[in-house]
VONUMAR-65822 format. One record per atom (N, C-alpha, C): x, y, z. Coordinates in steps of 0.05 Angstrom, whole numbers, padded with zeros to 5 digits, always signed. Layout:
XYZ ...
//
This chain:
+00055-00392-00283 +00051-00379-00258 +00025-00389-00245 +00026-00386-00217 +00004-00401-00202 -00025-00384-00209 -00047-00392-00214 -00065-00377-00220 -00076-00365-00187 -00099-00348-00190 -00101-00336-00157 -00129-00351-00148 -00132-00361-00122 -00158-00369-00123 -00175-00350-00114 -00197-00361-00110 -00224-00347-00105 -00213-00344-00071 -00226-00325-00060 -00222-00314-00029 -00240-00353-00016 -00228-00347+00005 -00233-00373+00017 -00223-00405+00015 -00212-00404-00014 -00195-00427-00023 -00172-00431-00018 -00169-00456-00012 -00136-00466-00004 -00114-00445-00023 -00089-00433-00021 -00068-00434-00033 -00061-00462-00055 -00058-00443-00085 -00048-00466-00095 -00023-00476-00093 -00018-00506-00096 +00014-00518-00087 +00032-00495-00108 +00049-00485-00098 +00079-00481-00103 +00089-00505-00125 +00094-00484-00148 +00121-00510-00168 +00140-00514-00153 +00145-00539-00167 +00175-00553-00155 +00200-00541-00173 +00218-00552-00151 +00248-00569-00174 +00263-00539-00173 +00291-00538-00177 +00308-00518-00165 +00310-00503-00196 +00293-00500-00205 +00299-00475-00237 +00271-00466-00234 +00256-00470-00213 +00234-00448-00200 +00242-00431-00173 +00240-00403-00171 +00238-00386-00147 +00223-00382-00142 +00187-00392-00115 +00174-00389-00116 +00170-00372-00089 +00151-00343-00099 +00143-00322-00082 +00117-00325-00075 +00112-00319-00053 +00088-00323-00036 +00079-00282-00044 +00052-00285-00064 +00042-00259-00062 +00027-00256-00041 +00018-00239-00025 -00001-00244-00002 -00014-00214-00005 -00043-00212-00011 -00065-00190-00024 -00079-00195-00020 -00098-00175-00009 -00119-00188+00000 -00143-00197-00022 -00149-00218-00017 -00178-00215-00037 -00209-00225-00016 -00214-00219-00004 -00235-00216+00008 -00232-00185+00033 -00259-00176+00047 -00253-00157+00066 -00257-00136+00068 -00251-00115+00081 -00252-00077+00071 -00228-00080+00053 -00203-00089+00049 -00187-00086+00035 -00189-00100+00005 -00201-00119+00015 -00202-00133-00019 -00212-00112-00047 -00221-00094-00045 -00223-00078-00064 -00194-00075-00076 -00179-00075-00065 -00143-00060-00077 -00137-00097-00083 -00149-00116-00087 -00136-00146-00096 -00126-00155-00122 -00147-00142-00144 -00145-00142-00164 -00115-00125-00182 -00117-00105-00176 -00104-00085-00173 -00078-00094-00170 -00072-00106-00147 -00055-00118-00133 -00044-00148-00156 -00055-00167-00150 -00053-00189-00173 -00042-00185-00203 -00057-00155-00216 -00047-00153-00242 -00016-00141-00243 -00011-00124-00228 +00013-00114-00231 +00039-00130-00218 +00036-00145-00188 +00056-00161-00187 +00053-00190-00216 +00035-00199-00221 +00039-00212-00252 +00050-00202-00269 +00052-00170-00265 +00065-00164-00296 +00101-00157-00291 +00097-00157-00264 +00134-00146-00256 +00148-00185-00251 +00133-00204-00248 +00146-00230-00250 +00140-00237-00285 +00123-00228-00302 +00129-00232-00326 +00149-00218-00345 +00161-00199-00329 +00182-00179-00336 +00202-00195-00328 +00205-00202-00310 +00239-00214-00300 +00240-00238-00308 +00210-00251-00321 +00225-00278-00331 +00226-00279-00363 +00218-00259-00372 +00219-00256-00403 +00254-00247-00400 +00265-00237-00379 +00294-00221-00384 +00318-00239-00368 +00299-00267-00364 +00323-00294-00358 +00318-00302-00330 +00292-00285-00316 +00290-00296-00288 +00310-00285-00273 +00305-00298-00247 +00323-00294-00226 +00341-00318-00224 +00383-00302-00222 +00395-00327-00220 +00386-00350-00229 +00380-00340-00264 +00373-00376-00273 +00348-00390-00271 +00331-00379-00252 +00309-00389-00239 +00290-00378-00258 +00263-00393-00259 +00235-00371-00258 +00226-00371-00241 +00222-00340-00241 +00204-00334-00221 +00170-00340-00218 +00167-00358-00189 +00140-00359-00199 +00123-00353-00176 +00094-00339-00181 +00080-00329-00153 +00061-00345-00143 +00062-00343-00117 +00043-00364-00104 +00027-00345-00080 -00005-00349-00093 -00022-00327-00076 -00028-00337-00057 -00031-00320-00032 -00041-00319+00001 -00060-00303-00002 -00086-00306+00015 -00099-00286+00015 -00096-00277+00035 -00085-00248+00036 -00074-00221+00054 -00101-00214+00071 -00124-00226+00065 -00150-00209+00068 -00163-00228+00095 -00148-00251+00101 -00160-00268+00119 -00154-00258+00145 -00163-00268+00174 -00155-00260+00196 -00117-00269+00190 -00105-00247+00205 -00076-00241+00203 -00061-00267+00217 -00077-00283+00238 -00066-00308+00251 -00065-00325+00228 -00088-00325+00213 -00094-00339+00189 -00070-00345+00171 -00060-00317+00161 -00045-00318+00139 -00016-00328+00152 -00009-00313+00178 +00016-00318+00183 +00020-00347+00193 -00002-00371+00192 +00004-00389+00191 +00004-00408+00171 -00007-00400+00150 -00002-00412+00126 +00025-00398+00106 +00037-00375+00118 +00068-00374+00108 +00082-00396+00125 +00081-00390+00142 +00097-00406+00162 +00092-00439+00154 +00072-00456+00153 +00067-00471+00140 +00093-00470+00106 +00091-00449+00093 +00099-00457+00078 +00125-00444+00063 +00139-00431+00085 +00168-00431+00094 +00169-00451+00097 +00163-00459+00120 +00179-00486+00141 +00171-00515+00119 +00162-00513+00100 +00167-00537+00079 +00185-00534+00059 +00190-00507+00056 +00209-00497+00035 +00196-00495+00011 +00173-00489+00010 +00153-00484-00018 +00158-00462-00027 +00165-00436-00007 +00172-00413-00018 +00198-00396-00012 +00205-00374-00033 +00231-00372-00025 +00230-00342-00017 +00213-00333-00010 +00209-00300-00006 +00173-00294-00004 +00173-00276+00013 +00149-00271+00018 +00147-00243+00003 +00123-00229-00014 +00112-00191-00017 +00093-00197-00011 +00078-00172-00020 +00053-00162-00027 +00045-00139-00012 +00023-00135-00014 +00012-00112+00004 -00015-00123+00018 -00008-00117+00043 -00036-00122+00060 -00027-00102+00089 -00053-00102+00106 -00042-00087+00126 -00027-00094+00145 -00021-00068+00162 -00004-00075+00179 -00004-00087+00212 -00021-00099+00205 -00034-00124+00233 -00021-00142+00210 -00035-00158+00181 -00013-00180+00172 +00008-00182+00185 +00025-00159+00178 +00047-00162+00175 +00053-00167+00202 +00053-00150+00219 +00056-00156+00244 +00051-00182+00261 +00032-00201+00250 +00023-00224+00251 +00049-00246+00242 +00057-00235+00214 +00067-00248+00196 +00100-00250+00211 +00114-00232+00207 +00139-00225+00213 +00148-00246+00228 +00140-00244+00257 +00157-00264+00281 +00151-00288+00270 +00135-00302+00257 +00129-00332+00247 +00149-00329+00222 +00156-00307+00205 +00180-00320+00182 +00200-00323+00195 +00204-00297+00216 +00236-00302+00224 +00259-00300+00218 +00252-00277+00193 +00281-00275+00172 +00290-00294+00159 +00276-00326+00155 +00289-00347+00143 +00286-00341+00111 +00271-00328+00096 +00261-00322+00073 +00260-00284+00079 +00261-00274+00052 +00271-00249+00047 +00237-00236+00041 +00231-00213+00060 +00203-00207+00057 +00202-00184+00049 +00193-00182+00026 +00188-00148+00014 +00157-00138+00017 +00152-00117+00049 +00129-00105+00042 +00134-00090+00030 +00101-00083+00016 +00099-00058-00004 +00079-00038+00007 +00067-00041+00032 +00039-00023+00032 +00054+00000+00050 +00048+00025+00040 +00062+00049+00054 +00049+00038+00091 +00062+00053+00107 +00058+00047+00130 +00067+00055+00154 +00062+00053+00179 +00069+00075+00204 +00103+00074+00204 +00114+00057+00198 +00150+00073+00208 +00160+00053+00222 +00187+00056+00225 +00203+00035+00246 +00198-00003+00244 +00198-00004+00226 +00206-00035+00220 +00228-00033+00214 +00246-00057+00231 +00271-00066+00232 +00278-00099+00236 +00255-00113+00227 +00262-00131+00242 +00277-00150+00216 +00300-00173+00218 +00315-00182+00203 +00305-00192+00181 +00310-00185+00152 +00290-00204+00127 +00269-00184+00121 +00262-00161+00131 +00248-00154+00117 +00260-00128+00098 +00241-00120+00074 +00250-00097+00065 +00232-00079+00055 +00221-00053+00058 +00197-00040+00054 +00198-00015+00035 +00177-00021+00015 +00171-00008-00010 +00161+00019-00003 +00135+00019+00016 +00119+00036+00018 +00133+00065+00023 +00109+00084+00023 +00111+00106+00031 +00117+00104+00065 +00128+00119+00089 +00127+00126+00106 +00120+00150+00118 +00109+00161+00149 +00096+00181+00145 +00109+00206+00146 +00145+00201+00158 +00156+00229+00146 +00167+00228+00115 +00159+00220+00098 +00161+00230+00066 +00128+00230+00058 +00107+00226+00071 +00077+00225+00063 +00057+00250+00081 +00057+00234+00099 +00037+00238+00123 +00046+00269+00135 +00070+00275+00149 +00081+00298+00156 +00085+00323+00138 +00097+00318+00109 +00097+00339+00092 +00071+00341+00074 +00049+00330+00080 +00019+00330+00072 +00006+00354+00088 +00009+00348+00118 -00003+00364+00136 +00014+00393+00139 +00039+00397+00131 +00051+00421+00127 +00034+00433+00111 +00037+00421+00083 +00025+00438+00062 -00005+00432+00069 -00020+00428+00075 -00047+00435+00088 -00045+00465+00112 -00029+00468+00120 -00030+00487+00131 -00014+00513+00126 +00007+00509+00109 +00016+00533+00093 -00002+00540+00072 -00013+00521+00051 -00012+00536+00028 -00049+00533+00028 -00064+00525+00053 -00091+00524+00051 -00105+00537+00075 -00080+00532+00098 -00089+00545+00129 -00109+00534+00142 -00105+00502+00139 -00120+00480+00156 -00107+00471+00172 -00106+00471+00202 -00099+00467+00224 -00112+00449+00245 -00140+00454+00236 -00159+00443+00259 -00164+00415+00242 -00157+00397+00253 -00164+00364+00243 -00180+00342+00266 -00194+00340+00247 -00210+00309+00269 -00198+00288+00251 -00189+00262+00263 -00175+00235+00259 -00202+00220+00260 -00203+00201+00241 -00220+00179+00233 -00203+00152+00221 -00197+00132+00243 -00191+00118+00227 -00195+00087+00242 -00193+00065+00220 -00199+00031+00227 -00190+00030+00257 -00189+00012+00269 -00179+00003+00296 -00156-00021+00294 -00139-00017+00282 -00112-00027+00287 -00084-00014+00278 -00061-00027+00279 -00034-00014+00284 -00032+00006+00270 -00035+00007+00242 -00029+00029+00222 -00044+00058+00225 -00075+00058+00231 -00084+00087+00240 -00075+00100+00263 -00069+00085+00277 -00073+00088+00314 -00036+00101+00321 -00013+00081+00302 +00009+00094+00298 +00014+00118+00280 -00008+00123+00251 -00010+00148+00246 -00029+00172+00252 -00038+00167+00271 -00050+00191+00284 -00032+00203+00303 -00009+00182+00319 +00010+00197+00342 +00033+00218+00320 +00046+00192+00295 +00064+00224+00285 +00039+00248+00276 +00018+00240+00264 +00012+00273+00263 +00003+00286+00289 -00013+00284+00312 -00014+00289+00329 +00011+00309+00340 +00042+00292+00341 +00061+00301+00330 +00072+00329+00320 +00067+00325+00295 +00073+00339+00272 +00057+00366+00282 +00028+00365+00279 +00011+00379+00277 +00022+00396+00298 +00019+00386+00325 +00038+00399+00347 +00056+00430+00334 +00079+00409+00327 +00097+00424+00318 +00092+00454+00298 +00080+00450+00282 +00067+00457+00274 +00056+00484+00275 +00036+00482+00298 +00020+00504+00313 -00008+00489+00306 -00015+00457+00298 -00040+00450+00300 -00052+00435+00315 -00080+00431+00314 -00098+00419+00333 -00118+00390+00317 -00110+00373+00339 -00126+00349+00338 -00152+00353+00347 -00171+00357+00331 -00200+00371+00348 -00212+00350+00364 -00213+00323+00349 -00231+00296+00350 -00211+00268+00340 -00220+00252+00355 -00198+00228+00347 -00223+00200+00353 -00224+00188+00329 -00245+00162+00334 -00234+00143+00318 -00234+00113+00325 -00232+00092+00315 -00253+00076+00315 -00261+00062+00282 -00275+00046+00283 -00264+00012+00276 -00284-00014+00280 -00273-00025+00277 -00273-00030+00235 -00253-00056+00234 -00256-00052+00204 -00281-00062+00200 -00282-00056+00172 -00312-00067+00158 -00336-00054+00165 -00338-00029+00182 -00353-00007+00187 -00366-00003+00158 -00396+00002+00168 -00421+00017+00150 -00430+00042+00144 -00442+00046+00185 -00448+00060+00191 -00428+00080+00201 -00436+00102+00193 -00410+00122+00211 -00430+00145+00217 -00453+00148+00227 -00472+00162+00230 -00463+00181+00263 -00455+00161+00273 -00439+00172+00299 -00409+00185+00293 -00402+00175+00277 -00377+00186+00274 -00372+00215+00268 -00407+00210+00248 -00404+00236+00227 -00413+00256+00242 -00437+00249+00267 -00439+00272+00286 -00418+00282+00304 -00397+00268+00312 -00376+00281+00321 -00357+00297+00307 -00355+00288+00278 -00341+00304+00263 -00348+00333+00265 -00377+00332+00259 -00387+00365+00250 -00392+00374+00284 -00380+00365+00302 -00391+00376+00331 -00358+00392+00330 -00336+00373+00323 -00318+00381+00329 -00297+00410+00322 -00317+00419+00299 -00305+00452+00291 -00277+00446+00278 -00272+00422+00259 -00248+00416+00253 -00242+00428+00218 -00229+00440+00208 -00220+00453+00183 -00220+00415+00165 -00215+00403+00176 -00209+00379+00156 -00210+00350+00175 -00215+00321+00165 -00211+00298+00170 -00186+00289+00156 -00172+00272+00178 -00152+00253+00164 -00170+00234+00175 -00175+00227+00150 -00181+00193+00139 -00163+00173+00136 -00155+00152+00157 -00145+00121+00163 -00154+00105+00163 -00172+00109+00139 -00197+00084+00129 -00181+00069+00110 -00194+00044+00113 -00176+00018+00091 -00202+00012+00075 -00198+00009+00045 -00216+00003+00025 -00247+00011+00032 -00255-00014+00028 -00293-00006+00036 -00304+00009+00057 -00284+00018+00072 -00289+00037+00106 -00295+00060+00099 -00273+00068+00072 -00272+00086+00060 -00291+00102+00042 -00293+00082+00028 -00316+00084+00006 -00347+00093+00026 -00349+00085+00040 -00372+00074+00064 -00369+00112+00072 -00357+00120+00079 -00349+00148+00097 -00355+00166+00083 -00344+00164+00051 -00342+00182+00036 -00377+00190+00026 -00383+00169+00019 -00413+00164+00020 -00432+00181+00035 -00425+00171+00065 -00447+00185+00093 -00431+00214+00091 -00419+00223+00082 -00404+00250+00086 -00411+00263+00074 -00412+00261+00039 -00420+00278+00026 -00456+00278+00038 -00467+00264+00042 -00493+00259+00040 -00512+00280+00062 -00492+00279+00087 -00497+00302+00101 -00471+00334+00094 -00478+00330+00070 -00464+00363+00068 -00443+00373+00078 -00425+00351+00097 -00401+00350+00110 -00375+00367+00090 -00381+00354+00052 -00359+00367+00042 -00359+00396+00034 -00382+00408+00035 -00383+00435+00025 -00359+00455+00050 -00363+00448+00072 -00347+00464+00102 -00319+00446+00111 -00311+00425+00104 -00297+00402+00114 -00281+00397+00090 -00252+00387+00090 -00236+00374+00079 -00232+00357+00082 -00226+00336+00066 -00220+00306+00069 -00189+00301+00062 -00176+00288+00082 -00144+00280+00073 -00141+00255+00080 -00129+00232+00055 -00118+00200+00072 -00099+00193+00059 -00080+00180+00068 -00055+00176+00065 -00055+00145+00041 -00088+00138+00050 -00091+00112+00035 -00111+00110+00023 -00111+00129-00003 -00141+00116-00014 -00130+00129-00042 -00147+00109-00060 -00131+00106-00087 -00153+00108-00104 -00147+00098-00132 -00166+00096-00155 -00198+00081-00157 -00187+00054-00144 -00217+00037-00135 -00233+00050-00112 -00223+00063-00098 -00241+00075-00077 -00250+00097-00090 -00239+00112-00100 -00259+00140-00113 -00275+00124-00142 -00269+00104-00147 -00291+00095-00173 -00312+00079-00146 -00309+00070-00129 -00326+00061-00113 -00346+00092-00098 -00327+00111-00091 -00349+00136-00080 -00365+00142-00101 -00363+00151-00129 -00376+00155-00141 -00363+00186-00139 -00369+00194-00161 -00356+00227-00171 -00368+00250-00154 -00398+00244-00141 -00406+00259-00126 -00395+00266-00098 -00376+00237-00087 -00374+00245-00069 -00338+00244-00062 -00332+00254-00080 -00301+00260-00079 -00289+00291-00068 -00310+00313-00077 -00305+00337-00070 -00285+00345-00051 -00265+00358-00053 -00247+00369-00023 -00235+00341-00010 -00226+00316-00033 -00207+00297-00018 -00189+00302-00032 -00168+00296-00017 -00140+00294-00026 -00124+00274-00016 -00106+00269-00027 -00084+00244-00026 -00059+00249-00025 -00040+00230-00010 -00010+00233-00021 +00007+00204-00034 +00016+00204-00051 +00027+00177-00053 +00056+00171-00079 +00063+00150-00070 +00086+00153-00095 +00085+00151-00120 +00063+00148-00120 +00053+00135-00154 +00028+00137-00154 +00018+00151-00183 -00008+00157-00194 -00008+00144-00221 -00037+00133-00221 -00035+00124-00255 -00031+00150-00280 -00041+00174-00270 -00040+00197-00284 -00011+00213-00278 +00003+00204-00261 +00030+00222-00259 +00043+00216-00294 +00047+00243-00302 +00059+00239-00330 +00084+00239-00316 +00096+00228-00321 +00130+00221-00317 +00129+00188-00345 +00154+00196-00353 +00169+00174-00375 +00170+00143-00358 +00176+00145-00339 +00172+00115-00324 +00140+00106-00318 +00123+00119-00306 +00101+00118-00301 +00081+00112-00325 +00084+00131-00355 +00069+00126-00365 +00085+00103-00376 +00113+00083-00387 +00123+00063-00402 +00108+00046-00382 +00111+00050-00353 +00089+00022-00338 +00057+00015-00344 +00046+00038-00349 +00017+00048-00352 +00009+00033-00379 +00031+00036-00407 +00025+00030-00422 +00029-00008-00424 +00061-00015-00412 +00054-00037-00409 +00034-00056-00393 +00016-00039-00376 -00002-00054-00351 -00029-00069-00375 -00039-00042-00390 -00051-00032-00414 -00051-00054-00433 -00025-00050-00446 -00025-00077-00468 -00033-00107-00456 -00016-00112-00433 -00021-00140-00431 -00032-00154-00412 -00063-00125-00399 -00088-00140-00390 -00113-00135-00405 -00098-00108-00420 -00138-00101-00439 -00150-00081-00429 -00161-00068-00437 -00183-00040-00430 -00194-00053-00404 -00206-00074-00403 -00220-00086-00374 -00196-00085-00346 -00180-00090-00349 -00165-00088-00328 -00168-00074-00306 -00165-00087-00278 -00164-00071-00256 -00157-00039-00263 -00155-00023-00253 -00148+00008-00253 -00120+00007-00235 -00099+00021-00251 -00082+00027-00239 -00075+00040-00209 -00056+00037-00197 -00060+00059-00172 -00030+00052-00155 -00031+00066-00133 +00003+00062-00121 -00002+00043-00103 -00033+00022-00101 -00024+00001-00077 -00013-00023-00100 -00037-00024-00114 -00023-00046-00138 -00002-00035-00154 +00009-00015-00151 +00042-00013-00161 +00058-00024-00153 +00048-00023-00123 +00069-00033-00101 +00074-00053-00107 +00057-00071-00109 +00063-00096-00116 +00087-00105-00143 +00081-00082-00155 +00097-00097-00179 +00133-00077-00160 +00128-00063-00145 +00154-00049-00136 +00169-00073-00120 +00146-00095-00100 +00158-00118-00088 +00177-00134-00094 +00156-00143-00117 +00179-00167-00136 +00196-00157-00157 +00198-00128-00155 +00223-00109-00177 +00248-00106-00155 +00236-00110-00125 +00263-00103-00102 +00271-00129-00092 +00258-00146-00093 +00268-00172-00087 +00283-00181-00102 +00275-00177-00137 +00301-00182-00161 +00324-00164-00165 +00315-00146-00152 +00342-00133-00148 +00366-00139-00139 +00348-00143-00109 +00370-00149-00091 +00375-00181-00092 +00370-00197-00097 +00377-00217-00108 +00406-00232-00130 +00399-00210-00144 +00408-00206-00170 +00434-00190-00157 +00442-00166-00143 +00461-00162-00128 +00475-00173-00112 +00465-00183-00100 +00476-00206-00076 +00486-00231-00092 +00479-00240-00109 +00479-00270-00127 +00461-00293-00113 +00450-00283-00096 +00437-00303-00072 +00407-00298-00068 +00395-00311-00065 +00371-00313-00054 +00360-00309-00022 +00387-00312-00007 +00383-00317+00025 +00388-00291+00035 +00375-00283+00062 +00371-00259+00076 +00393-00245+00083 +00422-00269+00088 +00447-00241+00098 +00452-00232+00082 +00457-00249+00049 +00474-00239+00026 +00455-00219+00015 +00429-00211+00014 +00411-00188+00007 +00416-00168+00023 +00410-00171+00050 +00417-00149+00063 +00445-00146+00063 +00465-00157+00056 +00502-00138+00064 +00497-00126+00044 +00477-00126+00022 +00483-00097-00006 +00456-00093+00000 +00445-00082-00003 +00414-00074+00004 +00421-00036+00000 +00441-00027+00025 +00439+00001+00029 +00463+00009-00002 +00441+00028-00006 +00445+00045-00028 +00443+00034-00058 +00428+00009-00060 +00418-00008-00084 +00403+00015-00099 +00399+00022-00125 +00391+00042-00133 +00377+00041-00160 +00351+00036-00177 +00342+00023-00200 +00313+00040-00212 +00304+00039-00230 +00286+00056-00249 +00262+00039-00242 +00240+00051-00232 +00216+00046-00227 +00188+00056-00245 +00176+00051-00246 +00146+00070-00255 +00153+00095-00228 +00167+00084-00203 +00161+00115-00191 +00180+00127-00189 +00199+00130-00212 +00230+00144-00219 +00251+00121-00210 +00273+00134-00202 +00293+00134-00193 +00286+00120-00161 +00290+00100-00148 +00291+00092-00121 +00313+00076-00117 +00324+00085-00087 +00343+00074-00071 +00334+00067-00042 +00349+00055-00042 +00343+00030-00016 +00363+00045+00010 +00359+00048+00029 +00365+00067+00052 +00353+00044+00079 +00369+00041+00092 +00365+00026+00119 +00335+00000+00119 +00331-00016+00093 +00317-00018+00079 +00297-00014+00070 +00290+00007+00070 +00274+00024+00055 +00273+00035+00033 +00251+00040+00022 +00258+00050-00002 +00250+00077-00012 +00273+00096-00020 +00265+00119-00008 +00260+00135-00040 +00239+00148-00037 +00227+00154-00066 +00209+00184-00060 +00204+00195-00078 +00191+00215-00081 +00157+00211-00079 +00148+00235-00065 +00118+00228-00058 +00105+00256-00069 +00082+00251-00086 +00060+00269-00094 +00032+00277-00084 +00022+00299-00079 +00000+00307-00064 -00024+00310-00101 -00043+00301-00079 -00060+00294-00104 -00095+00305-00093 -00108+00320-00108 -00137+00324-00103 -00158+00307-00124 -00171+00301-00118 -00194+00281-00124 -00208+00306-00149 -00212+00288-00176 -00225+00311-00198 -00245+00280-00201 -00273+00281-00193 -00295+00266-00203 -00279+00231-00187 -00273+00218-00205 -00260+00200-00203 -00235+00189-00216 -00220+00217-00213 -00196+00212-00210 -00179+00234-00202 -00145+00229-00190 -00124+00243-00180 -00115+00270-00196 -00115+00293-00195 -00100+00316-00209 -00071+00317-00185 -00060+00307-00203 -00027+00312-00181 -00024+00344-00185 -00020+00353-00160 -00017+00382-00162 +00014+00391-00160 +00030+00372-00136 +00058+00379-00138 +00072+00360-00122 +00100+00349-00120 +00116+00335-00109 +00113+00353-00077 +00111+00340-00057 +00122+00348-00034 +00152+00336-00027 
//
């Protein structure tokens, strides 16, 4: 398997010769996101060392070839495209945001079969792709319910990065909240890679809001959580994000986790029989040192577990013969039982509160 380079380094060449299937991982490793890289890297390694210990794909080994997800998005989507259009690779995953992708998409073109994994705003349709993540009516929408049934938080200020993914999840809850009987108190975007939120944080506490949704990506996050607790924000204020995982609360530090909460399909602590058989194999065959588990680097290993799927269904590697079986494909995950629905992948999501530095799953929504 291709080893990963350092952020800034060329992609290594792609193996040859037709008893290799070579997948383009694309994760970020530099950035506000590069924190989730590692994470990312170990577990799609361990779901392509699974399918080739069990014969590969159609005959093939599977082998990964890293992009860094973390570069400007023109960046990446021209070094796929670059390396589609040579035929180096035969499928694009990974998780990165949703500007990548959006970058990425019209340059593949459906010629190669693209499995995102990063949960994300909704309504992708475009040909060749197929999506792992959470969406925000199984996440984002039944999050903010139970915030207001079973806690009676209504009043929300929005905090989140400045591109596609916050800006499209602030309109469904906006939305939702509506519906509801709730109120958007405050709505601010920063750009990524934000420090300072000193301004942010005085509008927060101007705005008389019961809670923040947080649409912070990696280090934005960490960065927020920080200036928040610091002005006493969490003792009166709730924290909710749809995207923040294990490295970001070992990055806040235990002090400043208080009153966050999460939703997601996968926790390294969810006791379920699938979850912990993945946990234990992540365990054995990286070492106590290993990245920390979490549901963005699950994703990854959920990418190249749906790509062999459907592969392996179809008998084909190419985009029509995946997609004519795609709907209603159905297979055992670390996050249960998932089936594939208009290609999506439709799975169970858990609401989770922050204990020090780490998740207490409280209940399936």
């Amino acid at each position: 398997m291709t080893p990963f380079p350092d952020p800034g380094r060329a992609t290594a060449v792609p193996a040859r010769g037709s008893e290799v299937l070579n997948v383009a991982l694309v994760v970020p490793l530099q950035g506000p996101a590069g924190i989730f890289g590692p994470s990312c890297e170990t577990c799609a390694t361990l779901a392509a060392e699974e399918v080739n210990a069990a014969g590969g794909v159609l005959g093939r080994e599977l082998n990964l070839v890293p992009v860094d997800g973390g570069a400007p998005p023109a960046v990446v989507a021209a070094e796929l495209d670059a390396l589609v259009s040579a035929g180096a690779v035969d499928a694009v995953t990974g998780w990165h945001i949703s500007a990548v992708r959006e970058a990425v998409a019209p340059r593949i073109r459906g010629r190669v079969p693209y499995a995102y994994t990063a949960l994300y705003e909704g309504g992708e349709q475009r040909p060749g792709l197929f999506l792992t993540g959470e969406t925000p009516d199984l996440q984002l929408g039944p999050s903010l319910s139970w915030f207001a049934e079973a806690a009676g938080v209504r009043r929300w200020t929005i905090v989140g990065d400045d591109y596609v993914w916050p800006r499209r999840s602030a309109q469904v809850a906006t939305e939702h909240l509506r519906r509801i009987g709730g109120t958007v108190c405050d709505e601010m975007y920063v750009p990524l890679g934000t420090e300072d939120f000193a301004r942010v944080l005085r509008r927060v506490e101007a705005s008389g809001c019961d809670a923040v949704l947080m649409l912070l990506i990696g280090n934005d996050a960490v960065e927020f959580n920080r200036a928040f607790c610091a002005l006493g924000l969490d003792r009166e204020i709730l924290r909710f994000s749809s995207l923040i995982e294990e490295n970001v609360l070992l990055a806040s530090g235990p002090e400043n986790t208080r009153g966050l909460l999460t939703s997601a399909g996968y926790f390294e602590d969810l006791a379920t029989a699938s979850g912990l058989d993945f946990a234990a194999a992540h365990a054995h065959r990286f070492g106590p040192d290993a990245p920390v588990l979490n549901s963005l680097g699950e994703s990854c290993y959920e990418g190249v577990r749906l790509l062999t799927e459907l592969m392996r269904r179809a008998g084909s590697p190419e985009v029509p013969a995946m997609t004519a079986v795609a709907e209603g494909l159905a297979y055992e995950s670390p996050r249960g039982t998932v089936e594939v629905h208009g290609r999506h992948l439709r799975q169970q999501v858990f609401l989770a509160v922050a204990d020090g530095v780490a998740w207490d799953v409280v209940q399936q929504l």
